[in-house]
Backbone as JSON Lines, residues from 0, in Angstrom:
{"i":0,"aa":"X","n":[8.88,-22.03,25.5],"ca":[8.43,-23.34,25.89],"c":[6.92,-23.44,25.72]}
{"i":1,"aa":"X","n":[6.42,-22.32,26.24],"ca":[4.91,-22.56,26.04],"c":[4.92,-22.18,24.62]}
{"i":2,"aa":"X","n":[5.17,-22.05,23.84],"ca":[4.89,-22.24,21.92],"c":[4.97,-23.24,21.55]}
{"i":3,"aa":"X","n":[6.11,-24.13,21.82],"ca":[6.22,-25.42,21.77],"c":[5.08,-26.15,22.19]}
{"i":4,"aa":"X","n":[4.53,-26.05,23.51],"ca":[3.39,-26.79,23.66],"c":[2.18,-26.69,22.64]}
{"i":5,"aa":"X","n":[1.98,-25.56,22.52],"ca":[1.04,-24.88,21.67],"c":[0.89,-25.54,20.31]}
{"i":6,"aa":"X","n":[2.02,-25.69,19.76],"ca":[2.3,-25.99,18.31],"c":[2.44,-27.37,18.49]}
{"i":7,"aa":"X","n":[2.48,-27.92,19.57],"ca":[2.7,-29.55,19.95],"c":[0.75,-30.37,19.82]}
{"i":8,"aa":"X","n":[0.29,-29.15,20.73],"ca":[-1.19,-29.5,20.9],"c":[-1.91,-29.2,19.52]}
{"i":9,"aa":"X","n":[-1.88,-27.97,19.02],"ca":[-2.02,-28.24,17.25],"c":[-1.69,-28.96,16.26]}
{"i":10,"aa":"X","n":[-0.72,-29.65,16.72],"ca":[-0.15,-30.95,15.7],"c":[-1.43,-32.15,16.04]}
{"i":11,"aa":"X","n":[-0.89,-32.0,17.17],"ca":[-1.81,-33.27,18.19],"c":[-3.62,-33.16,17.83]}
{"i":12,"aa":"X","n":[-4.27,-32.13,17.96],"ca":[-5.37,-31.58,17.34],"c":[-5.87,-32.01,15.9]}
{"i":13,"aa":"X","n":[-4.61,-31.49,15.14],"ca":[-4.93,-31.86,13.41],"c":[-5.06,-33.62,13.36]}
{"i":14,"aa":"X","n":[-4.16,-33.64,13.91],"ca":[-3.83,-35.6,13.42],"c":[-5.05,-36.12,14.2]}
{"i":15,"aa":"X","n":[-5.47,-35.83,15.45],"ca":[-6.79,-36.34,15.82],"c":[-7.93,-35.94,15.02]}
{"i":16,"aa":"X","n":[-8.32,-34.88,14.87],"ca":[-9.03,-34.46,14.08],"c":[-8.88,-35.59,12.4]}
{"i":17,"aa":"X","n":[-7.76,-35.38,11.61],"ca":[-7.53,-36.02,10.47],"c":[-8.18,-37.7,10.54]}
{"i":18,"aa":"X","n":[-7.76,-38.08,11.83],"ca":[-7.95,-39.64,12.27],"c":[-9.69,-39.66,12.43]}
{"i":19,"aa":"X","n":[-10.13,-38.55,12.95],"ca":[-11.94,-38.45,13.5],"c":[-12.48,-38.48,11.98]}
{"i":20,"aa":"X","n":[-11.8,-37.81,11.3],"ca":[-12.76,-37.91,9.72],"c":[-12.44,-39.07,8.93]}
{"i":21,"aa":"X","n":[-11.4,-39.46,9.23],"ca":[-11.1,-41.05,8.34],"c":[-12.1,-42.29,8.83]}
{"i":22,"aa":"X","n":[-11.78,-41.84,10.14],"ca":[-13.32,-42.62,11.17],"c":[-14.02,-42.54,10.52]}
{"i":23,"aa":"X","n":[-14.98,-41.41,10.23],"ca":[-16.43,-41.19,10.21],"c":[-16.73,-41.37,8.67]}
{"i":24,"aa":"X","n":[-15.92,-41.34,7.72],"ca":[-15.72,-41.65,6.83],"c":[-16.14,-43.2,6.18]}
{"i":25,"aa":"X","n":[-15.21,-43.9,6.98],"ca":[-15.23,-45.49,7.09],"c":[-16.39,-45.84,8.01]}
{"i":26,"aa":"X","n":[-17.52,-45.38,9.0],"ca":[-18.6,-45.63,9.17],"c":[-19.03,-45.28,8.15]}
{"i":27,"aa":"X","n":[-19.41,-44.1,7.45],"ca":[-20.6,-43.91,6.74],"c":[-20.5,-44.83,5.41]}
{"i":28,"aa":"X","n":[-19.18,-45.5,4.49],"ca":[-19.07,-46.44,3.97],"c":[-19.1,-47.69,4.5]}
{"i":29,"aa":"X","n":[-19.53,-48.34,5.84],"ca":[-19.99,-49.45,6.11],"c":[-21.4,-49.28,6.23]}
{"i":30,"aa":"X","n":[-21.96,-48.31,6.72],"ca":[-23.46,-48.36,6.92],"c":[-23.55,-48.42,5.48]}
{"i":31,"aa":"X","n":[-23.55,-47.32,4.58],"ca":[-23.63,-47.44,2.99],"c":[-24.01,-49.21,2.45]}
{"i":32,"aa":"X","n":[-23.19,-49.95,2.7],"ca":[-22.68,-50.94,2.36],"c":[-23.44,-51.96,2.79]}
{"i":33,"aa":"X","n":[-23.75,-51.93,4.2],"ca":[-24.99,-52.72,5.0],"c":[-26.13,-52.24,4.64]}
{"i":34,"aa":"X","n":[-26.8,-51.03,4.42],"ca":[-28.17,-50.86,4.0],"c":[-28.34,-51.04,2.5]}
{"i":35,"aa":"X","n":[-26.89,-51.46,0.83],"ca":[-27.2,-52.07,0.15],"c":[-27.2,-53.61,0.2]}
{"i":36,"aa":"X","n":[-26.75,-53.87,0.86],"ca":[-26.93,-55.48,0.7],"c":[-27.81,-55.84,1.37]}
{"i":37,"aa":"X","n":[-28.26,-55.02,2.51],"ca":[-30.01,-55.42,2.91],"c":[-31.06,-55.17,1.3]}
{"i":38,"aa":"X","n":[-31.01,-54.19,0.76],"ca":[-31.65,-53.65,0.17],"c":[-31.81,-54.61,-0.94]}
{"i":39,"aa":"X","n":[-30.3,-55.15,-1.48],"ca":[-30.09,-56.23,-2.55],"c":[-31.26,-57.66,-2.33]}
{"i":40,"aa":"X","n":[-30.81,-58.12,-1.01],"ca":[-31.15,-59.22,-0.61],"c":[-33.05,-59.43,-0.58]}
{"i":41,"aa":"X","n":[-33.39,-57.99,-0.66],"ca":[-34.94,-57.9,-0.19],"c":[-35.5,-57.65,-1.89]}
{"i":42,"aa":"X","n":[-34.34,-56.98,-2.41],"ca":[-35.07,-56.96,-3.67],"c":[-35.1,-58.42,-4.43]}
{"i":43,"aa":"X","n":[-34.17,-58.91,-4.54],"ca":[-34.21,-60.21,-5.28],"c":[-35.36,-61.22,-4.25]}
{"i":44,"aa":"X","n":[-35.32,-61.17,-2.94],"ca":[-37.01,-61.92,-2.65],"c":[-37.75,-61.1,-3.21]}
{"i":45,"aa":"X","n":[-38.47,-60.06,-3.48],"ca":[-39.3,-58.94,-4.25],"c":[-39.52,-59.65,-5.56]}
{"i":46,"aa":"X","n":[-38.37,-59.68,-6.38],"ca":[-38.67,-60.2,-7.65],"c":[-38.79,-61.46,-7.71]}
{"i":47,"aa":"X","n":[-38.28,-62.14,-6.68],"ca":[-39.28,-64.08,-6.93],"c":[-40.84,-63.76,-6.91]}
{"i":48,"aa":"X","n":[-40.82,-63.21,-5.61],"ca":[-42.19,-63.17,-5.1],"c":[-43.09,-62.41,-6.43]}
{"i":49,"aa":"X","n":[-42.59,-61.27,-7.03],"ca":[-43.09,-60.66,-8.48],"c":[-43.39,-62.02,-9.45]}
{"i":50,"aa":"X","n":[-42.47,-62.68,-9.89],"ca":[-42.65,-63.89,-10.83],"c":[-43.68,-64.71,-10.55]}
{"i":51,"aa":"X","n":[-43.97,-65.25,-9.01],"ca":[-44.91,-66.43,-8.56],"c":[-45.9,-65.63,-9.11]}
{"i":52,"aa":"X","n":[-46.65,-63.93,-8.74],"ca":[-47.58,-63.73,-8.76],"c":[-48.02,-63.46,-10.39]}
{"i":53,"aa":"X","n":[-46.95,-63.23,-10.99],"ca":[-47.55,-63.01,-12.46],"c":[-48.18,-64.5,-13.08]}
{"i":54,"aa":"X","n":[-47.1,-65.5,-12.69],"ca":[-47.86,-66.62,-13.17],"c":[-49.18,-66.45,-12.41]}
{"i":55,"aa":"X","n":[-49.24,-66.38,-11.38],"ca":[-50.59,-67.22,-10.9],"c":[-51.72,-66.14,-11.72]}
{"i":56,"aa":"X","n":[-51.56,-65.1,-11.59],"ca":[-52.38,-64.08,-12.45],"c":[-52.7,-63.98,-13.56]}
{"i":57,"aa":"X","n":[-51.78,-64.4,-14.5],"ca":[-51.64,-65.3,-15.89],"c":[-52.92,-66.29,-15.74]}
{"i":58,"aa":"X","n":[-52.67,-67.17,-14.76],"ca":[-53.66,-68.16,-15.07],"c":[-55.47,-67.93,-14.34]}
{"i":59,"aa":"X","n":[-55.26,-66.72,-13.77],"ca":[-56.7,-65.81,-13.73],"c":[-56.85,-65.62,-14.67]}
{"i":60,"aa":"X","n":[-55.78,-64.88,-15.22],"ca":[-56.76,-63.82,-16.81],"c":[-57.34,-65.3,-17.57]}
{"i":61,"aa":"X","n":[-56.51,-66.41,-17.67],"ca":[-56.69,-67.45,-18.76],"c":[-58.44,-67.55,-18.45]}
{"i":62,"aa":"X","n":[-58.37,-68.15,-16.98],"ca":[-59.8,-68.39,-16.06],"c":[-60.82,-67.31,-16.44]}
{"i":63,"aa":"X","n":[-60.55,-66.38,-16.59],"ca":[-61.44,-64.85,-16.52],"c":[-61.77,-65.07,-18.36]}
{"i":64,"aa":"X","n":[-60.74,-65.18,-19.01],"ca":[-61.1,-64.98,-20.2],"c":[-62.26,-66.29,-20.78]}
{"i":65,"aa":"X","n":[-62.03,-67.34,-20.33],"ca":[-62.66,-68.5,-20.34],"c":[-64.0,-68.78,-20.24]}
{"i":66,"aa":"X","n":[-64.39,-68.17,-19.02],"ca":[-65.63,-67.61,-17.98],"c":[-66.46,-67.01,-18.9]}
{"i":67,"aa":"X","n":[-65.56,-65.7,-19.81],"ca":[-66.7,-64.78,-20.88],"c":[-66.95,-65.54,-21.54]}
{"i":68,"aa":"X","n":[-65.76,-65.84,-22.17],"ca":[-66.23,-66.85,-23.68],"c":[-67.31,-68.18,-23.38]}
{"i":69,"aa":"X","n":[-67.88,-68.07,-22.24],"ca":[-69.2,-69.03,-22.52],"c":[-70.4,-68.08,-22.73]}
{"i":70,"aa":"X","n":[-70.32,-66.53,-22.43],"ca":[-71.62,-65.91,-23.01],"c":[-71.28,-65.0,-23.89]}
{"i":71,"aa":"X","n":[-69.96,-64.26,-24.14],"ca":[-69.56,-63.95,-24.94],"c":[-68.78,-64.61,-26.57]}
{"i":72,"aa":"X","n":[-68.39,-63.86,-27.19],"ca":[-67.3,-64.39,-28.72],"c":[-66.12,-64.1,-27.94]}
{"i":73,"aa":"X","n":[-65.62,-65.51,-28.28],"ca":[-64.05,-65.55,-27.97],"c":[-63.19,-64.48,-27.88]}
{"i":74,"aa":"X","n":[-63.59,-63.71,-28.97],"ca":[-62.87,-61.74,-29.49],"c":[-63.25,-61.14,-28.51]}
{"i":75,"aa":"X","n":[-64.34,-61.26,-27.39],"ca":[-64.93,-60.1,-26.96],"c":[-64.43,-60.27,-26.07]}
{"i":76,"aa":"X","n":[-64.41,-61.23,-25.1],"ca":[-63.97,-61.7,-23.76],"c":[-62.85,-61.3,-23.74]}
{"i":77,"aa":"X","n":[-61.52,-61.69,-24.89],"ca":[-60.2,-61.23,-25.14],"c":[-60.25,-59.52,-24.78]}
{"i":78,"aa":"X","n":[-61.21,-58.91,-25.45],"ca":[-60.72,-57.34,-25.48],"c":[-60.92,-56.96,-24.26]}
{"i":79,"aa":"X","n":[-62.42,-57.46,-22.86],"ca":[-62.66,-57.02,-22.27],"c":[-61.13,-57.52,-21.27]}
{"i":80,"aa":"X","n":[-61.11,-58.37,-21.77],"ca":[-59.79,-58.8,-20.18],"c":[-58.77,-57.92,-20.44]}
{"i":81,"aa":"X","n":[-58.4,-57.81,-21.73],"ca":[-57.02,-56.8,-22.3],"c":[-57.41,-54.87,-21.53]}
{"i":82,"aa":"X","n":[-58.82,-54.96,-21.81],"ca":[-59.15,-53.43,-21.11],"c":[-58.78,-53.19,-20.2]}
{"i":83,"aa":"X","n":[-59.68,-54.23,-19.13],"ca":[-59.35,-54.18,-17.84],"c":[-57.66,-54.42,-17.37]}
{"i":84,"aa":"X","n":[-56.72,-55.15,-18.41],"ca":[-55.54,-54.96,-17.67],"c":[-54.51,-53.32,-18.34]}
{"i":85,"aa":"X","n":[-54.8,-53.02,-19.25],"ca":[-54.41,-51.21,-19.57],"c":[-55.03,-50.65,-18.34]}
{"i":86,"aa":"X","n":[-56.22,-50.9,-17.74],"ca":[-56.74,-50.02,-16.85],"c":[-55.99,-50.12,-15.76]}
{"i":87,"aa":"X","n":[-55.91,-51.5,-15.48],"ca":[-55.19,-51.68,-14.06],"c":[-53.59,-51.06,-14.13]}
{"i":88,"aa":"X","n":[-52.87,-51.48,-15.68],"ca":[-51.43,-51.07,-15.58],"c":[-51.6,-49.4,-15.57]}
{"i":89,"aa":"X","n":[-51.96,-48.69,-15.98],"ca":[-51.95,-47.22,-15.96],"c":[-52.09,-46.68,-14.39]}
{"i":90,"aa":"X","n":[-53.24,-47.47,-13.42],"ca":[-53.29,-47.01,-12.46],"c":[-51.91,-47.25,-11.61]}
{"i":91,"aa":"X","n":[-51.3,-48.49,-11.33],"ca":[-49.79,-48.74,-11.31],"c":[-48.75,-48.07,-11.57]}
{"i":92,"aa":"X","n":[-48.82,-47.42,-12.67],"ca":[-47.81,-46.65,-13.2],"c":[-47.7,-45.24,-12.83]}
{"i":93,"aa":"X","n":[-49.16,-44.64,-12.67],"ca":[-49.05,-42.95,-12.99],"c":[-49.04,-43.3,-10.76]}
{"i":94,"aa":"X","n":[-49.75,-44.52,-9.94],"ca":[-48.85,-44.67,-8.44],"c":[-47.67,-44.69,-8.56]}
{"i":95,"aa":"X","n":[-46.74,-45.72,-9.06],"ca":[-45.51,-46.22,-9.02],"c":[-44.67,-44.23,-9.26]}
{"i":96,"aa":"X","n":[-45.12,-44.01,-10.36],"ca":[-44.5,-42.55,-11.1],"c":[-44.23,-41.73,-9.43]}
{"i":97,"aa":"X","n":[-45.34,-41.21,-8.96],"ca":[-45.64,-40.34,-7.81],"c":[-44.74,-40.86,-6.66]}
{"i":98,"aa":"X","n":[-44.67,-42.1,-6.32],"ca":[-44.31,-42.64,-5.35],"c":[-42.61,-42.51,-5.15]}
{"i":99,"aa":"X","n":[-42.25,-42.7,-6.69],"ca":[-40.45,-42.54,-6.67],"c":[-40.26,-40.8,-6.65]}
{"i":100,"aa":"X","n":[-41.25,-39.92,-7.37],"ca":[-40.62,-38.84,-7.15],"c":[-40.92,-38.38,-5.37]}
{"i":101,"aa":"X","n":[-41.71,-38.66,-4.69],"ca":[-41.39,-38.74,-2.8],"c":[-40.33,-39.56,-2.48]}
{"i":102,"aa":"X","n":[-39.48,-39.99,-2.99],"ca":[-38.7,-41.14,-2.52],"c":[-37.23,-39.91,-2.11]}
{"i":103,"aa":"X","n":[-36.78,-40.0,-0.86],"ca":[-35.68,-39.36,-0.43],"c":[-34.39,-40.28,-0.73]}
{"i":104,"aa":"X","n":[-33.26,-39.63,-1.53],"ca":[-32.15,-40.53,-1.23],"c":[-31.78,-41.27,-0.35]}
{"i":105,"aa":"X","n":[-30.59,-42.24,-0.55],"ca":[-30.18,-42.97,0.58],"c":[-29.55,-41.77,1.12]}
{"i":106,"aa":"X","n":[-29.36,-41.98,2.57],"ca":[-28.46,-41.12,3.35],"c":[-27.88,-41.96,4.42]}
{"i":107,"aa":"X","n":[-26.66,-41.62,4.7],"ca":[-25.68,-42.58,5.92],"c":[-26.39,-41.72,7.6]}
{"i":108,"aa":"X","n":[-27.13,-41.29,7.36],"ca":[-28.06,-41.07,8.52],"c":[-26.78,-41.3,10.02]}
{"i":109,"aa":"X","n":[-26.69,-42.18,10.21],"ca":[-25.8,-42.27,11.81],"c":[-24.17,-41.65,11.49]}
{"i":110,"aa":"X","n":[-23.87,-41.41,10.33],"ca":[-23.05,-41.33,10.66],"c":[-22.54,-39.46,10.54]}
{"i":111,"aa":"X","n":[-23.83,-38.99,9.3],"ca":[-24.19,-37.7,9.73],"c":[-24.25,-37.2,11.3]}
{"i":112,"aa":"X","n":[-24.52,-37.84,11.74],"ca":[-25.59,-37.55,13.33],"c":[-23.87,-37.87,14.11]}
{"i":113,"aa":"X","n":[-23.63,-38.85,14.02],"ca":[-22.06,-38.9,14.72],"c":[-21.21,-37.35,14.35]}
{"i":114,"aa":"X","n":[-20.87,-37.24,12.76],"ca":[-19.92,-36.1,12.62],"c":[-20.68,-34.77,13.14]}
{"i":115,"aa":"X","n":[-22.01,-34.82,13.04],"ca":[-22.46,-33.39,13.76],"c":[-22.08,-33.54,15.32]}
{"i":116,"aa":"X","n":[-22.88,-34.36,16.0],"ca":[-22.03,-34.45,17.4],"c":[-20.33,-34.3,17.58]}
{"i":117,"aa":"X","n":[-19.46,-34.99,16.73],"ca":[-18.0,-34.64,16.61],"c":[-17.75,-32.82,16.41]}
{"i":118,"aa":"X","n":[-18.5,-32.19,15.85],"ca":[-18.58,-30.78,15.05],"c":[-18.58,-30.44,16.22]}
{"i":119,"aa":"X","n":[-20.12,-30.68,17.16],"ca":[-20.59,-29.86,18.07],"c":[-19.43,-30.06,19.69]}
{"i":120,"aa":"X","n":[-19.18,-30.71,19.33],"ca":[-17.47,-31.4,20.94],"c":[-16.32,-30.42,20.51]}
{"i":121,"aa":"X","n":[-16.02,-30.34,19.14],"ca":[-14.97,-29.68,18.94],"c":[-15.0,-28.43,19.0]}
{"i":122,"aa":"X","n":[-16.39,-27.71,18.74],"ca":[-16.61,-26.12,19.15],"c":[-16.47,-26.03,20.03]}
{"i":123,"aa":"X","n":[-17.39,-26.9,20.91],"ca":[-17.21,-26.84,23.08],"c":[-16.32,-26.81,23.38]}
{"i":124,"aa":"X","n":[-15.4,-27.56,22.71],"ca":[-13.94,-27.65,23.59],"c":[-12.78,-26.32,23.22]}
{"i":125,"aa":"X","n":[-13.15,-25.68,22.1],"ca":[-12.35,-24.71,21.11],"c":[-12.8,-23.74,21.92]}
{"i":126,"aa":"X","n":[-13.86,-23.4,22.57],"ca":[-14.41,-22.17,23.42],"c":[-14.11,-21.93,24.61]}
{"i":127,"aa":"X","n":[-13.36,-23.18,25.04],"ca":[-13.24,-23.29,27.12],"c":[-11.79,-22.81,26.67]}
C-alpha cells in the first residue's frame, strides 16, 4: 500500500512538475512577446522622429552651404559642408559600432527568476 502511494505521489509530482514548465514556458513567451511589441511600437516612433530630423537638417546643410557661398565659390562651400558631414557620419558609426557590440540579448528575465525560484522549492521540498 505504501508503494502505491509512493508511485501515486510520483505520478502526481511529474504531471505537476510537467504542468510548472508548460507554465513557465508560456510566461516567458508572453513577456517575449510584450517586450517586442513595446520595442516595435518605439521603434517605428524612432524612425518618424529620424525622418522629421533629416529633413530639417537637410535644410541646415542647404542654409550652411548658402552662408559660405557668399565668401566662398559655390565648389568650396559644397566640399566644406560634405567634410564636415563624413566627419560627423564616421563619428556615429565607429559610436553606433561599439554601442551594439555592449548590447546584451533580449532575455525573458522574470521568467528565468520565476523557474529558478520553482528549481529552488522543488530541492527544499525533495530534502524534507
Amino acid at each position: 500500500m505504501a508503494d502505491e502511494s509512493t508511485a501515486n505521489l510520483v505520478k502526481q509530482a511529474s504531471e505537476q512538475l510537467s504542468h510548472l514548465v508548460r507554465a513557465e514556458l508560456r510566461l516567458a513567451a508572453t513577456e517575449l512577446k510584450d517586450k517586442a511589441r513595446r520595442g516595435g511600437t518605439g521603434g517605428g516612433l524612432l524612425a518618424g522622429a529620424g525622418l522629421l530630423a533629416l529633413y530639417a537638417f537637410a535644410a541646415l546643410l542647404v542654409a550652411a552651404g548658402a552662408a559660405l557661398a557668399l565668401v566662398l565659390p559655390v565648389w568650396a562651400a559644397a566640399v566644406i559642408v560634405a567634410v564636415v558631414l563624413l566627419l560627423g557620419a564616421g563619428v556615429l558609426g565607429l559610436t553606433g559600432r561599439k554601442r551594439l557590440a555592449e548590447a546584451v540579448p533580449p532575455v525573458p528575465e522574470e521568467a528565468l527568476h520565476s523557474v529558478a525560484e520553482d528549481v529552488a522549492e522543488i530541492k527544499e521540498r525533495a530534502h524534507r
